[in-house]
N, C-alpha and C positions, 0 to 999 in steps of 0.2 A: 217116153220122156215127158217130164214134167213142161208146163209153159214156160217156165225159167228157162231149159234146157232147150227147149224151141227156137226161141227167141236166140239163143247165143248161136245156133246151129247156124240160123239167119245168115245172121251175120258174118258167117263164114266163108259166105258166097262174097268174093271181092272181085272178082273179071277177072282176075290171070287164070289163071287154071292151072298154072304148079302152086299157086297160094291154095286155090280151092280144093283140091288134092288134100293137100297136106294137111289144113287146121280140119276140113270136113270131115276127113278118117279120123284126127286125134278126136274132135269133137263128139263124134258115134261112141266112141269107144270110153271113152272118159267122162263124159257128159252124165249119164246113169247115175253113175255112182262120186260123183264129186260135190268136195265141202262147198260151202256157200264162198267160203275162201278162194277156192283155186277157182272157181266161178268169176268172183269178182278182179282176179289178177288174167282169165282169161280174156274179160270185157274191158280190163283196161289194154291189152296188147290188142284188141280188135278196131283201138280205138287211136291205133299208130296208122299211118299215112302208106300207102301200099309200096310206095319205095323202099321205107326205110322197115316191112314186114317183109319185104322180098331179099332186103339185106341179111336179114336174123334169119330166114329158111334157108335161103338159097344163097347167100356168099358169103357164110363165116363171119356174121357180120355176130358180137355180142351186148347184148344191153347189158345198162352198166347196172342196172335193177339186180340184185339176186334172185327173185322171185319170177322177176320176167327170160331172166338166164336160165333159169331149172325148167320155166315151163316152155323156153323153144327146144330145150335139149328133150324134153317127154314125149314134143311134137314130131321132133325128130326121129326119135323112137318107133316113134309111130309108123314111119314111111315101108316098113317091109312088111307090114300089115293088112290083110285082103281087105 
Protein backbone atom coordinates (compact mmCIF):
# COMPACT_ATOMS: atom_id res chain seq x y z
CA UNK A 1 0.00 0.00 0.00
CA UNK A 2 0.89 3.25 -1.02
CA UNK A 3 1.23 6.16 2.07
CA UNK A 4 -1.97 7.60 1.01
CA UNK A 5 -3.51 4.19 1.60
CA UNK A 6 -1.67 3.91 4.95
CA UNK A 7 -2.62 6.80 6.30
CA UNK A 8 -6.61 6.12 5.63
CA UNK A 9 -5.86 2.47 7.05
CA UNK A 10 -4.96 4.64 10.26
CA UNK A 11 -7.53 5.90 10.56
CA UNK A 12 -9.64 3.12 10.48
CA UNK A 13 -8.77 2.22 13.81
CA UNK A 14 -11.63 4.05 15.86
CA UNK A 15 -11.93 2.08 19.47
CA UNK A 16 -15.08 0.06 18.91
CA UNK A 17 -14.17 -2.84 17.28
CA UNK A 18 -17.26 -3.74 15.26
CA UNK A 19 -16.28 -0.17 13.44
CA UNK A 20 -12.72 -1.50 13.30
CA UNK A 21 -13.76 -4.89 11.90
CA UNK A 22 -15.54 -3.47 9.30
CA UNK A 23 -13.94 -0.20 7.67
CA UNK A 24 -10.37 -2.19 8.30
CA UNK A 25 -11.46 -5.25 6.04
CA UNK A 26 -13.08 -2.86 3.55
CA UNK A 27 -9.96 -0.61 3.74
CA UNK A 28 -7.32 -3.92 3.01
CA UNK A 29 -9.30 -4.85 0.42
CA UNK A 30 -10.22 -1.58 -1.54
CA UNK A 31 -7.54 0.59 -0.56
CA UNK A 32 -5.00 -1.09 -3.53
CA UNK A 33 -6.65 -0.46 -5.97
CA UNK A 34 -8.91 2.69 -5.38
CA UNK A 35 -9.50 6.21 -7.27
CA UNK A 36 -8.21 9.07 -5.65
CA UNK A 37 -12.06 9.67 -5.52
CA UNK A 38 -13.34 6.89 -3.48
CA UNK A 39 -10.27 7.66 -1.31
CA UNK A 40 -11.37 11.17 -0.70
CA UNK A 41 -15.19 10.10 0.05
CA UNK A 42 -13.53 7.35 2.26
CA UNK A 43 -11.65 10.24 4.47
CA UNK A 44 -14.56 12.18 4.34
CA UNK A 45 -16.79 9.30 6.24
CA UNK A 46 -13.74 8.71 8.56
CA UNK A 47 -14.19 12.13 9.45
CA UNK A 48 -17.99 11.50 10.86
CA UNK A 49 -18.20 11.27 14.81
CA UNK A 50 -18.08 7.31 15.93
CA UNK A 51 -21.78 7.48 16.78
CA UNK A 52 -23.22 8.57 13.97
CA UNK A 53 -20.45 5.70 11.83
CA UNK A 54 -21.71 3.08 14.24
CA UNK A 55 -25.38 4.26 12.95
CA UNK A 56 -24.31 3.79 9.03
CA UNK A 57 -22.46 0.04 9.89
CA UNK A 58 -24.46 -1.05 12.49
CA UNK A 59 -28.14 0.25 12.62
CA UNK A 60 -29.42 0.80 9.26
CA UNK A 61 -28.81 4.16 9.81
CA UNK A 62 -28.27 5.98 5.84
CA UNK A 63 -26.56 9.13 4.73
CA UNK A 64 -28.20 11.29 3.05
CA UNK A 65 -24.84 11.64 0.74
CA UNK A 66 -25.13 9.23 -2.33
CA UNK A 67 -21.51 8.78 -2.36
CA UNK A 68 -21.33 8.29 1.29
CA UNK A 69 -24.62 5.72 0.91
CA UNK A 70 -22.70 3.39 -1.91
CA UNK A 71 -19.55 3.45 -0.04
CA UNK A 72 -21.26 2.13 3.61
CA UNK A 73 -23.18 -0.32 1.49
CA UNK A 74 -19.45 -1.60 -0.30
CA UNK A 75 -18.27 -1.60 3.32
CA UNK A 76 -20.91 -3.56 4.10
CA UNK A 77 -20.20 -5.94 1.38
CA UNK A 78 -17.41 -6.33 2.89
CA UNK A 79 -18.36 -8.02 6.24
CA UNK A 80 -18.27 -11.77 4.91
CA UNK A 81 -14.91 -11.34 3.78
CA UNK A 82 -11.82 -13.07 5.56
Amino acid sequence: MDAEARRLLWRCRRGLKELDVLLERYARTALPHATSEERRTLERLLERPDPELAGYLLGGVRPEEADLAALIERILACRGAP
